[in-house]
N, C-alpha and C positions, 0 to 999 in steps of 0.2 A: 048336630054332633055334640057328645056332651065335653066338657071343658078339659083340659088335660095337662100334666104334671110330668115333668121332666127332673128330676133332681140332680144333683150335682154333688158328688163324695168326693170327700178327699182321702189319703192313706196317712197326711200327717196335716199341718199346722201349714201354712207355704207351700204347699203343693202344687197350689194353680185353679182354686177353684172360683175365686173373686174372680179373676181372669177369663177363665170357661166360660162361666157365667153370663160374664157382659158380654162375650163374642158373641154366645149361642143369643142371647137379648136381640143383639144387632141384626145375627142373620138372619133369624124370625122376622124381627122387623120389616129386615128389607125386602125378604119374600112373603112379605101381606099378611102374617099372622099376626092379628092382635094379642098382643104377648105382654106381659109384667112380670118383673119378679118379687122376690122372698128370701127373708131370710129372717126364722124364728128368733134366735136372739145370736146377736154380733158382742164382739169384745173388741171395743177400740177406742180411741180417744180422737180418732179421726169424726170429725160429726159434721153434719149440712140440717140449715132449716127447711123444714116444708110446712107449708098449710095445716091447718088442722080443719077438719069437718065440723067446724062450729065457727060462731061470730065471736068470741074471745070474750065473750061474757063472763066467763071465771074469772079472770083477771091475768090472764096469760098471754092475751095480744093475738091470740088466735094462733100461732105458730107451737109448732112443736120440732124436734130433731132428730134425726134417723143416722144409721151409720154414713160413711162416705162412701163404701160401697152398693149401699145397695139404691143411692143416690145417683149414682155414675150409670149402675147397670139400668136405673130408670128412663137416664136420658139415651142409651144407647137401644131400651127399646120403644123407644118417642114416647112415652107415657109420662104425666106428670107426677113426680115423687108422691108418697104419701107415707103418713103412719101407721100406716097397713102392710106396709114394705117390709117394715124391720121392728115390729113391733115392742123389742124388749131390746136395750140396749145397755152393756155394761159396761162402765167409763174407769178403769182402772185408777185408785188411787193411792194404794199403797201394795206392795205384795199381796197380802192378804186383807185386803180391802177394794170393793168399787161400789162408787154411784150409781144406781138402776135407775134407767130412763125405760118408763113403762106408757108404750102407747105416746109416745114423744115428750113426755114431762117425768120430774125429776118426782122419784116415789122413797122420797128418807127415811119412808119406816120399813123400808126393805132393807135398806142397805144393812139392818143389825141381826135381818134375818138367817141363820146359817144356808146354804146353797140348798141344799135336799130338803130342808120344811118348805123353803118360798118356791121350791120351781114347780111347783102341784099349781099356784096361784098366777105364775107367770104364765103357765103352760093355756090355762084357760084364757088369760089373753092372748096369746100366741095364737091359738087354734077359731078365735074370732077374728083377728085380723085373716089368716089363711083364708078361711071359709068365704069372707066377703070379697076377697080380691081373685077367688076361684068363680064365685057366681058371676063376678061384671066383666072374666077373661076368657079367649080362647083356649090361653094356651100360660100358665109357669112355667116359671125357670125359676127355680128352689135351690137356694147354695146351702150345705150342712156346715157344721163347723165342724173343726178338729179331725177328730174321725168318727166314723157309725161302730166300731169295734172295742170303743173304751168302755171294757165288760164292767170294769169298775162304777161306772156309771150309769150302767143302761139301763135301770131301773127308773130312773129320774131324766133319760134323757130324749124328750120332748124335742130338743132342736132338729133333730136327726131320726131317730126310727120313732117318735115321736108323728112328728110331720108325714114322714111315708106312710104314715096307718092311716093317717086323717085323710092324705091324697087317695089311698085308695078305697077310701071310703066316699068319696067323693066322685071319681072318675077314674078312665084307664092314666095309668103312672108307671114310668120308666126311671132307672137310674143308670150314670155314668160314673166310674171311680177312677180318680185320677190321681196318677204320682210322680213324683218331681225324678225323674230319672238323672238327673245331672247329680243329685246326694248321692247315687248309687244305692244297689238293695231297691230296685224298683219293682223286679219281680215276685220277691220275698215280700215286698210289701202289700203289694195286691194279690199274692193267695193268702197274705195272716189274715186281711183284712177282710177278704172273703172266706174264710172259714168262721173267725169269730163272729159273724154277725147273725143275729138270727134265724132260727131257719124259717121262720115266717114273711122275713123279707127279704131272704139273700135269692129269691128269682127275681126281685125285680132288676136286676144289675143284666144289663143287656148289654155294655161293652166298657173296656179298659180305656184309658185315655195318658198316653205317656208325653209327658211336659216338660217343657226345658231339655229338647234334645240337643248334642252336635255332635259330630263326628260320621263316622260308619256307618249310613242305617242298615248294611247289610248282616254287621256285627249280632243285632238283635236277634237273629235266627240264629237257634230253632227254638226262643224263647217263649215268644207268644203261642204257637202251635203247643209247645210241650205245656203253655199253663191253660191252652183251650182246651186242652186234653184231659185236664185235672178237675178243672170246674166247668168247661161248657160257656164259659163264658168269651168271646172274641173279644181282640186287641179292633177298637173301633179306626184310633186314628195316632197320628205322631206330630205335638206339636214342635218347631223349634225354639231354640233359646230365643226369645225376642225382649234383646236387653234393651233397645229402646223403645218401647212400642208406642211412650205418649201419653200413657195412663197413669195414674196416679196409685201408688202403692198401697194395698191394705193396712200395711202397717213397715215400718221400718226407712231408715234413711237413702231409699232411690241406689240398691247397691253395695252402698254400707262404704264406700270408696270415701276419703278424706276428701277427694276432691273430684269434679269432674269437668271437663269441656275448658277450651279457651288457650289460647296463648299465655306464651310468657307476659306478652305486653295487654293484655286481656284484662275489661273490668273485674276486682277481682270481688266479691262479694263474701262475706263469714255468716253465717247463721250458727246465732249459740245455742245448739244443742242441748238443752236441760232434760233433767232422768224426768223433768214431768211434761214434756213438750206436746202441744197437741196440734192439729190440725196440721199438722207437716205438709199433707198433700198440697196444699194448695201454694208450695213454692214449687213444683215442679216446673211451670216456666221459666223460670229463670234458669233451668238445669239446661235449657233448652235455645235460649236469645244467642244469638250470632256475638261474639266478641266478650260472650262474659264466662269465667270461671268460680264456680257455684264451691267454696266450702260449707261443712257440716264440721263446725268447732266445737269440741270437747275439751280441748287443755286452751290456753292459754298459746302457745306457738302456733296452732293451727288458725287464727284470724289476727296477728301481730301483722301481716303487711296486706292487711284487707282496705281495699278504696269507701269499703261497704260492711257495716254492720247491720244485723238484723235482729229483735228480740223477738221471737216468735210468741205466737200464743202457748198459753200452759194450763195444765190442770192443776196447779198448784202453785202459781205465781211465788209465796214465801218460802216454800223449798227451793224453786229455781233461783231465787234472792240470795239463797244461803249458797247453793252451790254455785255462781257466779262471783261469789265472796271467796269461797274455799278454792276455788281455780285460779284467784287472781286478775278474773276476768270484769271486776267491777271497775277498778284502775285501769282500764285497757278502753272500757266504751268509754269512762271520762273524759280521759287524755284525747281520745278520737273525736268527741263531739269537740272540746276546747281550740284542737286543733282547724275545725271547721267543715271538719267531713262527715258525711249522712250518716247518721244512724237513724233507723227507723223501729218501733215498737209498736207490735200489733197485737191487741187484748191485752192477755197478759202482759207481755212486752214494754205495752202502754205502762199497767201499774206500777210494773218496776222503774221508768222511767220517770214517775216523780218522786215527791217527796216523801210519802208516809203509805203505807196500805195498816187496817185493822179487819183483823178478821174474829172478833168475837164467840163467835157463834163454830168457828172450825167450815164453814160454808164449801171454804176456796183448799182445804185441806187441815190441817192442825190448830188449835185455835191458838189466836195470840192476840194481847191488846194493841199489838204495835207494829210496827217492823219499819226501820230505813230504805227509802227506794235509794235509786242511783242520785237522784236529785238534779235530771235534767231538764224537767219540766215541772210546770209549779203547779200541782197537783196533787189531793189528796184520796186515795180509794178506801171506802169500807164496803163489805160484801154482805148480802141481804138478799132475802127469798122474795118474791119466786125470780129464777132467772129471766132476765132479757133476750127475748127469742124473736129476730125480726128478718128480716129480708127488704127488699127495696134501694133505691137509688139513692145516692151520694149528692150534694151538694159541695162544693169545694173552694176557696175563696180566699185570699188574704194569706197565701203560703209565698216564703221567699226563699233566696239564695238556693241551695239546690232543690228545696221542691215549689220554683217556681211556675214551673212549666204546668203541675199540676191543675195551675187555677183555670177556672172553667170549666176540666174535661166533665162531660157525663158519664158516667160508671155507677154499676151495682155492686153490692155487696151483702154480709149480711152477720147478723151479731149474735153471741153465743157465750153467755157470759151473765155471772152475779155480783161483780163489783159494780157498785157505784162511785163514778169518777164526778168531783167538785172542783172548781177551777179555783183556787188561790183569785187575792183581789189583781196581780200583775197577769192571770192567766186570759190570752184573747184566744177563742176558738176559731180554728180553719177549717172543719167538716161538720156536715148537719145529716142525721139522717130527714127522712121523708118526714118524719113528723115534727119536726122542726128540734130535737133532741140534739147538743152537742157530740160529736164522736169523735172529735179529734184538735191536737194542739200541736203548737210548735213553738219552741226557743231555740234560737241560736240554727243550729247544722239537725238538731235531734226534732223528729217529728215523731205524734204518736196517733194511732190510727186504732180504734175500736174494729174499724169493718173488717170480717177477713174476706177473703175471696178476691180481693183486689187487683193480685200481681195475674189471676188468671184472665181479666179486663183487657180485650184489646187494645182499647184507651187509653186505660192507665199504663199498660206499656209501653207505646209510642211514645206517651207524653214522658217520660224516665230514660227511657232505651233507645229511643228512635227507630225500633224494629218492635216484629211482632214473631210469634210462633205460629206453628202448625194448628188449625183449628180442632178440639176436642171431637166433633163429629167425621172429621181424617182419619184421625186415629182410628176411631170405635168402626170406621168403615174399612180400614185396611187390617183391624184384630179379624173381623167378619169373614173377611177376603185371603187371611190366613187358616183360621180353621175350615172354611172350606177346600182347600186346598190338602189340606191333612186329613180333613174327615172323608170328602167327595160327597156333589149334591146329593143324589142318593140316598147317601148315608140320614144325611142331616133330614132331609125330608120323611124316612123312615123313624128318626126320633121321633121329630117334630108331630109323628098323629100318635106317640104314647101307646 
């Protein structure tokens, strides 16, 4: 039987299709279809390393990096990530500006190229990644971005009816369009979106998918009928709101709530939010440990009676510098570390946590010869090509006072990042990755950690928290166990043969 292609549409931006995606990933999975997904090119700052299909003989370590979703929907359909997954990736770094990650490495002489001359050239890697991960599969799962109706663009747009030409030139291909019914205008939004879409591909749409339901489902009538009635197309299934389901957000802060979880008397924890913050996902355990209440800090009040600072990583460490100066927020982690409570800094985080970053070249964002860290640890970062792209296991050793507990534990992680950090002569390192490279330091209450992925470490959590969370493959078997339940098997197996 030959290979076959599922797509996944959205009507806007947040819809639910990162979401769809992995379910339908998992459900395949767990019903024996050898399954992988896709996704032509992603817009996030959210990023994971994976392998590259080479020995790392360029001088790139072998690693390359793909979005965070299409990382997650990897491991929900047991397949190991690749850069085949998400083969074009674009790392937002100013309004109108992003970094292109093409084929998991960072491509600079893109970035100056305007969208419609370069996406003729991305598209041709796009559609090589596709092709090779259609030959070694049974079965895609293909997420679009945005929408397939942004007439404005369809000329150039390859991510979305793009990809469907090439699936159907490849094997039978199905699509599902899905919209976020909780914004309201859910049915307005899937007849615009199926009217404006091609007529050469608007038969593949073989059922509605309405997300982030609650209330009345009786309410919905005679809704779907009167739009099956108009286009032919069936209401396939109704997911509900599942505000916590476990996963990690495509993009955005877990809700957007200032705060979430925990008691009054609950650890309280701040992460400083900066306009360039990247890798958010991977604090969502903490959203999630028994006894702790998780801020998302933007001013100044919102982490003043936090037990817990965090400087997360960023796409732009010397902007984040700036606006943690312009918020007042630089006096705040001081005064915290002086007083003797955690602060922790990862990647970025880290740089702003010593003494000086130079960024010359504009690598990390704007160029500049100079900039003042916070001056918690003695450290000096300057940024330089090509990025450090690894994965692999933590050593850990010689950390005290609150991250005592840490020494010993075994944990992975993995690094994503073009600063290089040099230790001052008072600096002693407490983290090594696997190749014996320093990733991390500590003064005083302030620790800094290069690894991300850490806080999702069983180990590292027990050893900090004294608990653990719910396991990632829970989740992605209870997201599976919900859209079944919405779709009916049935349904889902009638997808699933495209």
């Amino acid at each position: 039987m030959p290979a076959r292609t599922l797509i996944v549409w959205g009507c806007s931006s947040g819809a639910g299709k990162s979401l769809l995606a992995t379910a339908l990933c998992r459900w395949a999975a767990n019903a024996g279809y050898e399954v992988a997904p896709y996704k032509a090119q992603n817009m996030s700052n959210n990023a994971r390393v994976v392998p590259l299909p080479n020995d790392g003989s360029d001088g790139g370590e072998g690693f390359g990096e793909i979005g965070s979703a299409q990382y997650f929907q990897a491991l929900a359909a047991r397949v190991r990530p690749t850069v085949d997954m998400n083969p074009v990736l674009l790392k937002p770094e100013a309004d109108t500006r992003s970094q292109v990650v093409l084929n998991g490495r960072v491509a600079r002489e893109l970035a100056e190229v305007p969208w419609r001359e370069r996406s003729h050239h991305l598209a041709q890697a796009a559609r090589a990644g596709f092709e090779r991960l259609h030959a070694a599969h049974e079965l895609l799962i293909v997420e679009g971005a945005g929408s397939p109706a942004e007439i404005n663009l369809a000329d150039h747009d390859f991510v979305n009816l793009g990809v469907a030409r090439w699936a159907q030139a490849c094997g039978p291909t199905q699509a599902l369009l899905v919209s976020d019914i909780d914004r309201g205008g859910a049915f307005a939004h899937l007849h615009g979106t199926w009217a404006l879409m091609p007529d050469d591909l608007r038969p593949l749409l073989s059922g509605w998918v309405l997300n982030k339901f609650r209330g009345d489902a009786t309410l919905l009538a005679p809704g779907p009928a009167l739009l099956q009635a108009r286009t032919g197309v069936p209401l396939l299934g109704v997911l509900p709101l599942l505000r916590h389901h476990g996963l990690p957000e495509e993009d955005g802060l877990y809700g957007v709530e200032p705060a979430r979880g925990g008691a009054s008397d609950a650890l309280r924890i701040a992460i400083l939010a900066g306009p360039h913050i990247s890798n958010l996902d991977e604090f969502l355990p903490l959203s999630q440990l028994p006894g702790v209440r998780l801020v998302w800090a933007r001013e100044r009040a919102h982490a003043e009676d936090a037990d817990w600072l965090i400087l997360p990583g960023s796409k732009q460490a010397s902007g984040d510098g700036a606006w943690l100066r312009a918020q007042g927020l630089d006096t705040l982690v001081q005064a915290h570390a002086a007083a003797g409570k955690p602060v922790l800094g990862i990647c970025g985080g880290l740089q702003l946590l010593g003494q000086t970053l130079a960024d010359p070249e504009g690598l990390d964002g704007v160029p500049h010869a100079g900039q003042a860290g916070l001056g918690l640890l003695p450290l000096h970062t300057h940024y330089q090509a090509p990025k450090r792209l690894r994965t692999g296991r933590l050593t850990l050793a010689g950390l005290h006072g609150p991250w005592a507990g840490l020494n010993g534990v075994a944990t992975e992680g993995y690094e994503i990042r073009c600063g290089r950090t040099e230790g001052l002569p008072q600096a002693t390192p407490v983290a090594w990755a696997d190749d014996g490279h320093p990733i991390g330091w500590q003064q005083g209450s302030a620790l800094g950690l290069y690894a991300h992925g850490l806080l999702e470490q069983p180990a590292f959590l027990r050893a900090l928290f004294g608990a653990q969370v719910p396991l990632l493959d829970t989740a992605l078997d209870r997201l599976a166990d919900a859209l079944e339940a919405a779709v009916g098997r049935p349904g889902l197996i009638r997808l699933m043969g495209c």
